[in-house]
C-alpha positions as CSV (number, residue, x, y, z in Angstrom):
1,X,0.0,0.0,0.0
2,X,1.4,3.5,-0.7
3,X,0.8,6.1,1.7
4,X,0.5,9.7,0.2
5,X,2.7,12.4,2.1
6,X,0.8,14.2,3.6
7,X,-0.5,11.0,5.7
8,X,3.2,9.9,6.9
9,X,3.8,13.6,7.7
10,X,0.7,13.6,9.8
11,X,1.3,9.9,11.4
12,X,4.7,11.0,12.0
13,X,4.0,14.0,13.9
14,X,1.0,12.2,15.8
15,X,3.5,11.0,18.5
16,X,4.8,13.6,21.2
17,X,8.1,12.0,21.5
18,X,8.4,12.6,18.0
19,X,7.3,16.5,18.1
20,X,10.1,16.5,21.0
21,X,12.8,15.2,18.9
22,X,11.9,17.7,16.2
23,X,11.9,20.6,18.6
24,X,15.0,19.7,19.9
25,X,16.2,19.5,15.9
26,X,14.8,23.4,15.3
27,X,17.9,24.6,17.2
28,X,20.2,22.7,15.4
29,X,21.7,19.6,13.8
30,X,22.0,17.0,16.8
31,X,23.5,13.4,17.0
32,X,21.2,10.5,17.7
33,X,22.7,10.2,21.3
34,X,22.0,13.8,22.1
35,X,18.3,13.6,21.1
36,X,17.7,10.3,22.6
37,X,19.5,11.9,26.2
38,X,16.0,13.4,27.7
39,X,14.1,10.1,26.9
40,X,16.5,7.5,28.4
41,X,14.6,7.1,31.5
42,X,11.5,6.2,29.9
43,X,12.9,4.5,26.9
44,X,15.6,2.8,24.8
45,X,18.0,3.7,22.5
46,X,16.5,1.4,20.0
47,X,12.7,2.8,20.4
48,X,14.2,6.1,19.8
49,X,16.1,4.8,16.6
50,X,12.5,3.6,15.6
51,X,11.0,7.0,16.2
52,X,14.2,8.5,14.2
53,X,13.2,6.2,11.6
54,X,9.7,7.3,11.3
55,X,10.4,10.9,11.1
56,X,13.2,10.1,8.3
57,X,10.8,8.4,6.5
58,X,8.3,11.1,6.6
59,X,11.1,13.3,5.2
60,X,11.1,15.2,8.0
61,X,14.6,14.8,9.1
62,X,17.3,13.7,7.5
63,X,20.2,12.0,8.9
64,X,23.9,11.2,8.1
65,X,27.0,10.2,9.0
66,X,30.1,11.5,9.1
67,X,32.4,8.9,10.7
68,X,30.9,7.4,13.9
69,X,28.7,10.6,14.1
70,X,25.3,10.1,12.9
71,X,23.7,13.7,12.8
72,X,20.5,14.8,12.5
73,X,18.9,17.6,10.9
74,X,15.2,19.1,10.5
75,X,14.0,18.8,7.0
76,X,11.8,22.0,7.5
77,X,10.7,21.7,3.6
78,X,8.7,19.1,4.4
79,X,6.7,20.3,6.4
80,X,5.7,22.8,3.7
81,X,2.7,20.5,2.3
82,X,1.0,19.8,6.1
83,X,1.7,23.7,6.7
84,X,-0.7,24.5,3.3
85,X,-3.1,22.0,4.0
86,X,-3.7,23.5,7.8
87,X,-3.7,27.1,6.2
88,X,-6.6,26.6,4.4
89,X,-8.6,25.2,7.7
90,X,-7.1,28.4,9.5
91,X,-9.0,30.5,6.9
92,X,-11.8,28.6,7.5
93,X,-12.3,29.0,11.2
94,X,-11.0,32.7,11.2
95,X,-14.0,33.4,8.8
96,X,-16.0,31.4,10.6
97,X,-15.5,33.2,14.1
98,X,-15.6,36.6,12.3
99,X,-19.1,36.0,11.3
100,X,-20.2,34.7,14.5
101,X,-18.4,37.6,16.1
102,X,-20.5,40.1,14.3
103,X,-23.8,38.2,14.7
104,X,-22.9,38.2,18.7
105,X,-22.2,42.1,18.5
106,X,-25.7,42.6,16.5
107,X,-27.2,40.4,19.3
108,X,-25.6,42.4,21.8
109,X,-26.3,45.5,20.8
110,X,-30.3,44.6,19.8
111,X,-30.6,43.3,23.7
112,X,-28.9,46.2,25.0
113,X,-31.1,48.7,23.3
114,X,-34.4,46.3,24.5
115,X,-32.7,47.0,28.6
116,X,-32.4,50.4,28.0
117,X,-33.7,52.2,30.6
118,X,-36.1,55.7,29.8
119,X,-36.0,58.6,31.5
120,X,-38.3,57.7,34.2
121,X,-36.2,54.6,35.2
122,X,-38.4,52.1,33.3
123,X,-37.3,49.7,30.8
124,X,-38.7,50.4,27.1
């Protein structure tokens, strides 16, 4: 089965480990030991390879290796295509709110003029 991808972008970023390793990549190319450090106590080196692995194959990193040195680096390009595809859903819900928005301030306004108050003190 081929995945399109946009879907292994998404499944890749679904995991929070994941979205930790690629925060820790935004500041900078990072070997494979350095990003796994903060998960050690809750995992292995080898379910960290895994989640490496996942986020490679998503195109979302890209790793090398330079001796015994394996660095890593964000591959911010790709997420390009998931960044467009949210954008348009942004739009949406801006648009969305701005109408309701301006429907609440009609409301609003309408009740508040029904409470005024007249002279004597009496509601109109």
């Amino acid at each position: 089965m081929q995945t399109d991808q946009l879907s292994l972008t998404f499944s890749a970023l679904a995991d929070p480990t994941r979205r930790a390793i690629l925060a820790q990549l935004s500041g900078g190319e990072a070997s494979v030991t350095d990003l796994a450090k903060p998960f050690l106590k809750d995992m292995s080196l080898p379910a960290i390879t895994k989640h490496l692995k996942v986020l490679e194959r998503a195109g979302l990193i890209t790793k090398t290796k330079e001796a015994q040195w394996r660095p890593c680096k964000l591959n911010a390009e790709a997420l390009k295509d998931a960044t467009e595809w949210m954008e348009q859903y942004r739009i949406f819900w801006e648009e969305s709110l701005d109408r309701l928005d301006e429907y609440l301030k009609t409301v609003t306004s309408q009740n508040n003029k029904k409470n005024k108050p007249t002279k004597k003190g009496k509601k109109s």
